[in-house]
TORKOL-4160 file (C-alpha; in steps of 0.2 Angstrom, whole numbers, padded with zeros to 4 digits, m for minus):
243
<pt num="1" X="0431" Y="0645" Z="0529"/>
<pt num="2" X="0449" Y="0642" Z="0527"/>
<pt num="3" X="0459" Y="0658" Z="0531"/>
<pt num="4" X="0474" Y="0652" Z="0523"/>
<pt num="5" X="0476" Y="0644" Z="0506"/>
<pt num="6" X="0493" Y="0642" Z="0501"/>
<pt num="7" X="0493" Y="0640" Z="0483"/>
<pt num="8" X="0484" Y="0652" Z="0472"/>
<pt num="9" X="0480" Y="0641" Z="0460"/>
<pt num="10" X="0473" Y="0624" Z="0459"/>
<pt num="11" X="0474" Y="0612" Z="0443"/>
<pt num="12" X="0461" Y="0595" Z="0442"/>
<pt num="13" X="0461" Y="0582" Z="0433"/>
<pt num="14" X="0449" Y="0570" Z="0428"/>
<pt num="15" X="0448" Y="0551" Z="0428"/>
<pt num="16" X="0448" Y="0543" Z="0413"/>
<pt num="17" X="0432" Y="0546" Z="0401"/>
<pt num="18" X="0426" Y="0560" Z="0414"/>
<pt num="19" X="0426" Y="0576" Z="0412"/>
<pt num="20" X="0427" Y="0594" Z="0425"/>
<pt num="21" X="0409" Y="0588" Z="0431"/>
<pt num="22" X="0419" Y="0575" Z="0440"/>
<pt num="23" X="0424" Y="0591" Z="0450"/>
<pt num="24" X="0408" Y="0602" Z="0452"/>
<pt num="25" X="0408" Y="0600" Z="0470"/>
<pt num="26" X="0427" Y="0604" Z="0472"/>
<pt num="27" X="0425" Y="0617" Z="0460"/>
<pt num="28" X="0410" Y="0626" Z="0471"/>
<pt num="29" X="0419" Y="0626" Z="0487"/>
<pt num="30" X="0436" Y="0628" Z="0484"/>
<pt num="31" X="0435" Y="0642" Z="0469"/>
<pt num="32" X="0429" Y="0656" Z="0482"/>
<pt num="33" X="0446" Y="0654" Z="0489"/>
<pt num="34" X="0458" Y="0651" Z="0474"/>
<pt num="35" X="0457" Y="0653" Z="0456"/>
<pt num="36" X="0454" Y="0634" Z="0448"/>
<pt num="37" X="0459" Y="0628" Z="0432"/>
<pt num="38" X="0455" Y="0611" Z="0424"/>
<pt num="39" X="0469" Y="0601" Z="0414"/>
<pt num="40" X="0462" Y="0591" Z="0397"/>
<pt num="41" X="0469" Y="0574" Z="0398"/>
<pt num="42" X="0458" Y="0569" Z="0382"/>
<pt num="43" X="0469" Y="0574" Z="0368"/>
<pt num="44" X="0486" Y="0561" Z="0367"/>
<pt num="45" X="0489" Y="0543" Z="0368"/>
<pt num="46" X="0499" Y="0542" Z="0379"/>
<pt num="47" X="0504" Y="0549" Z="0397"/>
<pt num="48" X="0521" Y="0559" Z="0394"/>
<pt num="49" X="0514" Y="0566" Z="0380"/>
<pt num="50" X="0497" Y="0571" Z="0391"/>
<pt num="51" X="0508" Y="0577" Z="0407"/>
<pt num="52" X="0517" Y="0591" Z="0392"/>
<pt num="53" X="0501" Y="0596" Z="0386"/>
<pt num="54" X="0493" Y="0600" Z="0402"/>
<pt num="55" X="0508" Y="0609" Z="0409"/>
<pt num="56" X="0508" Y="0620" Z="0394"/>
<pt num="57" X="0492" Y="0625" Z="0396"/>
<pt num="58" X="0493" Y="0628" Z="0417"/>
<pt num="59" X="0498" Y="0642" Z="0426"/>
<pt num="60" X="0518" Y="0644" Z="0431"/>
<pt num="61" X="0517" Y="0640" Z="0450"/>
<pt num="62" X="0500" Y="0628" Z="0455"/>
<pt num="63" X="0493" Y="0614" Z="0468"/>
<pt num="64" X="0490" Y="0598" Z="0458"/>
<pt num="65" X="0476" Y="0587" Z="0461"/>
<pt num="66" X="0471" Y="0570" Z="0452"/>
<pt num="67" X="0458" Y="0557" Z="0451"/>
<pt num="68" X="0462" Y="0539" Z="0445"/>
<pt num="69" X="0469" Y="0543" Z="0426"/>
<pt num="70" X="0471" Y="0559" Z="0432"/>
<pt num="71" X="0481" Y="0555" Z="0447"/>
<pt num="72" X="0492" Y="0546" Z="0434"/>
<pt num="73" X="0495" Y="0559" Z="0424"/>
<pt num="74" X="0499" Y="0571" Z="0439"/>
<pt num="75" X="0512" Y="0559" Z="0445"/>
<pt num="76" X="0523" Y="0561" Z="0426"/>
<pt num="77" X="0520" Y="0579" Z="0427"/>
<pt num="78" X="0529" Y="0579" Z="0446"/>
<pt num="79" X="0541" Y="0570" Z="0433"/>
<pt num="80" X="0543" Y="0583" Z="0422"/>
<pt num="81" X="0541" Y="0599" Z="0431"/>
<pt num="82" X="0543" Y="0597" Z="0449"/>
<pt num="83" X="0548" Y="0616" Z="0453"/>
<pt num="84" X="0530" Y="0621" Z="0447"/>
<pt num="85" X="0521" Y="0610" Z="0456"/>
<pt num="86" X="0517" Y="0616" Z="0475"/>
<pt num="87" X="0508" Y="0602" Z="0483"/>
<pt num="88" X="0498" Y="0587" Z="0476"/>
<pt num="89" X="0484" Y="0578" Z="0479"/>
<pt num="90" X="0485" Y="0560" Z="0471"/>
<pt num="91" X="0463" Y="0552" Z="0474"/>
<pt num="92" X="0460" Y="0533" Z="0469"/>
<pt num="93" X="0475" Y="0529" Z="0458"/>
<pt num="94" X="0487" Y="0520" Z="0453"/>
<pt num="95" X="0507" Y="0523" Z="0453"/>
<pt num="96" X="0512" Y="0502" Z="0446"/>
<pt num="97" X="0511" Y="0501" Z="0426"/>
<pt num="98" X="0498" Y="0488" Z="0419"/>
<pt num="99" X="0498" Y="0472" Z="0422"/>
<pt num="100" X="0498" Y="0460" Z="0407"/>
<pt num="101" X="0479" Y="0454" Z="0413"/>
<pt num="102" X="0474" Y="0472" Z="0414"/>
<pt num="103" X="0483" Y="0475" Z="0395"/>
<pt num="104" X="0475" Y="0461" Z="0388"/>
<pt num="105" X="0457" Y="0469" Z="0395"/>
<pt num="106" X="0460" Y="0487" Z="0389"/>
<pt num="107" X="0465" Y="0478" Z="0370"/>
<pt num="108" X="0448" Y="0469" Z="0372"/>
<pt num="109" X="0438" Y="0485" Z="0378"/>
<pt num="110" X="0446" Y="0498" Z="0362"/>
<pt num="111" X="0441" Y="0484" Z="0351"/>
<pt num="112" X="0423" Y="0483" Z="0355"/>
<pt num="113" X="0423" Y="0502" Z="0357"/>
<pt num="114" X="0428" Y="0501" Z="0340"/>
<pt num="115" X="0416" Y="0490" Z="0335"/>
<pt num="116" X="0400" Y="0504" Z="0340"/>
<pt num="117" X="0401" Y="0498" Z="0358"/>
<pt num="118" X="0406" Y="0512" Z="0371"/>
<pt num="119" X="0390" Y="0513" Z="0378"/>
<pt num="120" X="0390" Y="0493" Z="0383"/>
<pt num="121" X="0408" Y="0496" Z="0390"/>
<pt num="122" X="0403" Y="0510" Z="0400"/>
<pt num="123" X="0387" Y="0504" Z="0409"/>
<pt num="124" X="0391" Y="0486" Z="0409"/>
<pt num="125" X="0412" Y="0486" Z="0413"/>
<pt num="126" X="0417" Y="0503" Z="0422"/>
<pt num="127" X="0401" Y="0508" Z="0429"/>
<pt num="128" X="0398" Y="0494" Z="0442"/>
<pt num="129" X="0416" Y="0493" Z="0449"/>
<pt num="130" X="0415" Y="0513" Z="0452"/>
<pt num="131" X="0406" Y="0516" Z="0465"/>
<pt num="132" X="0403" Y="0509" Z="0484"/>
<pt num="133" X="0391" Y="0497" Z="0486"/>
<pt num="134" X="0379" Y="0511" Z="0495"/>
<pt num="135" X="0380" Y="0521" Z="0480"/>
<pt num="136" X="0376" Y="0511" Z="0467"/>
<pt num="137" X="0355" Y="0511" Z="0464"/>
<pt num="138" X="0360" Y="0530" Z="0463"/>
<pt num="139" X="0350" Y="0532" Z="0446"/>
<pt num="140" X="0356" Y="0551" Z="0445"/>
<pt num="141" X="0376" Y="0547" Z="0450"/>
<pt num="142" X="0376" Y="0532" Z="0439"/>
<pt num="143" X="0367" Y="0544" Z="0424"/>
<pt num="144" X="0381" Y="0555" Z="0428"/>
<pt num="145" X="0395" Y="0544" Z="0422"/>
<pt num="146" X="0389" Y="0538" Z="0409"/>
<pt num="147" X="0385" Y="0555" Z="0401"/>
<pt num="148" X="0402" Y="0561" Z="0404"/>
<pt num="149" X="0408" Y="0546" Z="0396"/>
<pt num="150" X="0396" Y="0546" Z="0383"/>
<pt num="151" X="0400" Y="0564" Z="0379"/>
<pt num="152" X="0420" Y="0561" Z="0377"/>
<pt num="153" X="0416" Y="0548" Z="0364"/>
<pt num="154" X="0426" Y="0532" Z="0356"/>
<pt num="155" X="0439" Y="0540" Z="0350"/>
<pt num="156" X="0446" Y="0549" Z="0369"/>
<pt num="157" X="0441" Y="0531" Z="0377"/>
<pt num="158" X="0454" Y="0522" Z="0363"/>
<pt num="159" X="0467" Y="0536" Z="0368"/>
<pt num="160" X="0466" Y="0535" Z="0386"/>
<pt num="161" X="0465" Y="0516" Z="0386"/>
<pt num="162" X="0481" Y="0516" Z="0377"/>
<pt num="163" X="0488" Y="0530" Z="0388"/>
<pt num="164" X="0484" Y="0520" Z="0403"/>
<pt num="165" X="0491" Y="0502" Z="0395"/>
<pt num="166" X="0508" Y="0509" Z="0391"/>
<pt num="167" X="0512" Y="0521" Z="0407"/>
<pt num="168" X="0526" Y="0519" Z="0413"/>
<pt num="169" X="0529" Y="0514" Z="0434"/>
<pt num="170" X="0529" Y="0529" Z="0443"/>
<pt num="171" X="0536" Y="0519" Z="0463"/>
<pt num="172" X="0552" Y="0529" Z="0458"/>
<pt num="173" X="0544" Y="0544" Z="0455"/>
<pt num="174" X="0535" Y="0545" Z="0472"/>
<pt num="175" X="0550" Y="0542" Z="0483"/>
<pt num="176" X="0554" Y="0561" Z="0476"/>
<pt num="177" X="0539" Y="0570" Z="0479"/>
<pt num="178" X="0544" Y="0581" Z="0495"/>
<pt num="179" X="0530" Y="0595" Z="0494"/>
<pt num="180" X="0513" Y="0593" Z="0505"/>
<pt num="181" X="0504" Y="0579" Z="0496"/>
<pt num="182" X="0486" Y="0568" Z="0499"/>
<pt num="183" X="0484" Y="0552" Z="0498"/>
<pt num="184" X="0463" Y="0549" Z="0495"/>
<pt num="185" X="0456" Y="0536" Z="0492"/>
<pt num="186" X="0437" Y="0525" Z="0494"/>
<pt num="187" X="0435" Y="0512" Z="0506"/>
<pt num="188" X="0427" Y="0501" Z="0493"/>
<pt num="189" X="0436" Y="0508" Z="0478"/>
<pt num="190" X="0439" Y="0489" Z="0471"/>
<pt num="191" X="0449" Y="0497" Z="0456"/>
<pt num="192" X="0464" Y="0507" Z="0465"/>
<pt num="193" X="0463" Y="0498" Z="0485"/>
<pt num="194" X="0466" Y="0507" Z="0498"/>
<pt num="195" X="0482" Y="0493" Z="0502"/>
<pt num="196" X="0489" Y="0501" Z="0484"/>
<pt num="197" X="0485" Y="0519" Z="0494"/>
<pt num="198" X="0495" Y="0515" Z="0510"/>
<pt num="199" X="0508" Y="0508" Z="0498"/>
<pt num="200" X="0509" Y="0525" Z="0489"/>
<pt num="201" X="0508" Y="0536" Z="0505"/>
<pt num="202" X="0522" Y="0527" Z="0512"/>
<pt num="203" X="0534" Y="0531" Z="0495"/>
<pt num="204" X="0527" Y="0549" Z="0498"/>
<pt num="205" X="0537" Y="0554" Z="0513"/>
<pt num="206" X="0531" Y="0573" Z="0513"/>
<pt num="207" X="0511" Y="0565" Z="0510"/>
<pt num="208" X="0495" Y="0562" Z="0521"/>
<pt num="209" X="0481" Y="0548" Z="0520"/>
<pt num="210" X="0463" Y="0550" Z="0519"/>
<pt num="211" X="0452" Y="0532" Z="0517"/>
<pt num="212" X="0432" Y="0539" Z="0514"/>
<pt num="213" X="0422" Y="0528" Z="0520"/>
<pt num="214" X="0405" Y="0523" Z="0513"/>
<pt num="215" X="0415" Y="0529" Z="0497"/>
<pt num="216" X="0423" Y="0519" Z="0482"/>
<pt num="217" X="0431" Y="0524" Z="0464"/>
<pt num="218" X="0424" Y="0543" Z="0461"/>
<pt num="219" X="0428" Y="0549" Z="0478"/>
<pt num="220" X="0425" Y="0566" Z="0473"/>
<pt num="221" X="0407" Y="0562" Z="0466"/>
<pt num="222" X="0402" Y="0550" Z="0479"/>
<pt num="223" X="0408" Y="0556" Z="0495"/>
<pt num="224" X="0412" Y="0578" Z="0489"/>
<pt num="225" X="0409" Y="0584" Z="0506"/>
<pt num="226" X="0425" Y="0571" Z="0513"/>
<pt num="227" X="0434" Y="0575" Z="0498"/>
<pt num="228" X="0430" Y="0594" Z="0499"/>
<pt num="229" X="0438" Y="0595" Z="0519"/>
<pt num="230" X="0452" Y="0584" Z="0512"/>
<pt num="231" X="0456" Y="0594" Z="0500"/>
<pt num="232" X="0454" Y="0612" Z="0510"/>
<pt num="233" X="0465" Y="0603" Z="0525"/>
<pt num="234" X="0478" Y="0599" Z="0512"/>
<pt num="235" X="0478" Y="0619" Z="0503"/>
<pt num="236" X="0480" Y="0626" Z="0518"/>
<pt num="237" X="0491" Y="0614" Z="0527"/>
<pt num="238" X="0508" Y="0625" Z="0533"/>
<pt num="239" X="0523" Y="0614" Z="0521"/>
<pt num="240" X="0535" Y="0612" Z="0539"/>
<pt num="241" X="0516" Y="0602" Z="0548"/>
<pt num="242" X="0519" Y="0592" Z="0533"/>
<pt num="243" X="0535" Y="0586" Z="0532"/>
C-alpha cells in the first residue's frame, strides 16, 4: 500500500450518462487512503456552468480526476480554479470542441431521445464504441452501462449532449496545467484515441502517459486494476519527479 498520498482529497467525475458506479473500483482501493468525493456533472447544459457547480460543492484544496465528459469538465474547472486543484488525472477524453459531424450527431441523438428513445441510443450508438473489442460479449459490463444510463434519464442525456456540443476548445488551457497530471487512456478506445492522448500529454508539460491495453472507452470499468496503479502512481508521485 502507498505510504504517501499527497492530496487528501480526491474528486471523480463521471463520463457522460454514467454515474459514481463508473468509479466503484477507484473508490474501493483508493478511499482507504484518502477521503473521496464524487462531482455531479448531470445538472446544467453546458460545461462552464457544470465546472461552477462542482467546485461549489468540493472541498477547498483536491486531486481532480475525469473520465471522458468528466475529463472535460475537469479541464474548465483547471480554468476556473487552478489554485484549488493539486494534481489532475484527465482518462479517455477530449480537450478539441466538437466538430460540425459530431454536432450534427449529438442534434440527431437529443431528438430521438426526445422522441422515447434513450434506450435505442444507448445500446445501439454509445455502447458498442465503449469498450475494447475483448470486452464486449461482457453481458454484465455491457448491463452496467446501460443501467447507469438508463437511471440518469432523457432529460440529463439532452443536457450533457448539449454541454458536450457547445464546449469550448480547451488546447490553451492545457499548455497551463503545471501540477502533476495523468494522461489515461485505452488502447482501443475508438472515441478519444490514444494519438488525441499523446497530443494532450504533450500540451501538459508537468503530465504522464498511461495507454491500457486490452482496454478501450470506460478505462476505469474495463481495465480498474491498470487504472487503479495509475491512479495511486499519480497521488503519491512527489510534484519535483513530475515536473
Amino acid at each position: 500500500m502507498p505510504e504517501c498520498i499527497r492530496s487528501t482529497n480526491l474528486l471523480l467525475l463521471p463520463g457522460m450518462m454514467c454515474d459514481a458506479g463508473l468509479w466503484a473500483s477507484q473508490v474501493q482501493a483508493i478511499s482507504p487512503l484518502c477521503s473521496v468525493f464524487h462531482g455531479d456533472i448531470t445538472g446544467d447544459n453546458n460545461i462552464q456552468s457544470i465546472a461552477s457547480n462542482v467546485l461549489d460543492n468540493a472541498p477547498q484544496q483536491f486531486a481532480l480526476a475525469g473520465l471522458s465528459m468528466g475529463g472535460i469538465v475537469a479541464m474548465e474547472m483547471w480554468r476556473q480554479a487552478p489554485q484549488r486543484i493539486e494534481r489532475i488525472a484527465l482518462l479517455d477524453t477530449n480537450y478539441h470542441a466538437d466538430t460540425d459531424e459530431k454536432r450534427a450527431m449529438r442534434n440527431r441523438q437529443m431528438d430521438k431521445v426526445r422522441q422515447g428513445a434513450l434506450g435505442a441510443i444507448l445500446r445501439d450508438e454509445l455502447k458498442p464504441n465503449y469498450l475494447a473489442r475483448c470486452h464486449r460479449d461482457n453481458t454484465a459490463l455491457l448491463d452496467d452501462v446501460l443501467y447507469m444510463g438508463m437511471g440518469l434519464g432523457d432529460d440529463v442525456f439532452v443536457r450533457q449532449s448539449e454541454a458536450l456540443r457547445d464546449r469550448p476548445d480547451s488546447a490553451d488551457t492545457l499548455t497551463t496545467i503545471n501540477c502533476p497530471a495523468l494522461v489515461l487512456c485505452g488502447e482501443e478506445d475508438d472515441l478519444c484515441p490514444p494519438s488525441l492522448h499523446r497530443e494532450l500529454a504533450t500540451l501538459i508539460k508537468s503530465s504522464r502517459l498511461s495507454i491500457i491495453s486490452e482496454c478501450g472507452h470506460l478505462s476505469a470499468m474495463e481495465q480498474p486494476n491498470a487504472v487503479n496503479a495509475a491512479l495511486l502512481n499519480w497521488l503519491t508521485d512527489d510534484e519535483s519527479a513530475i515536473q
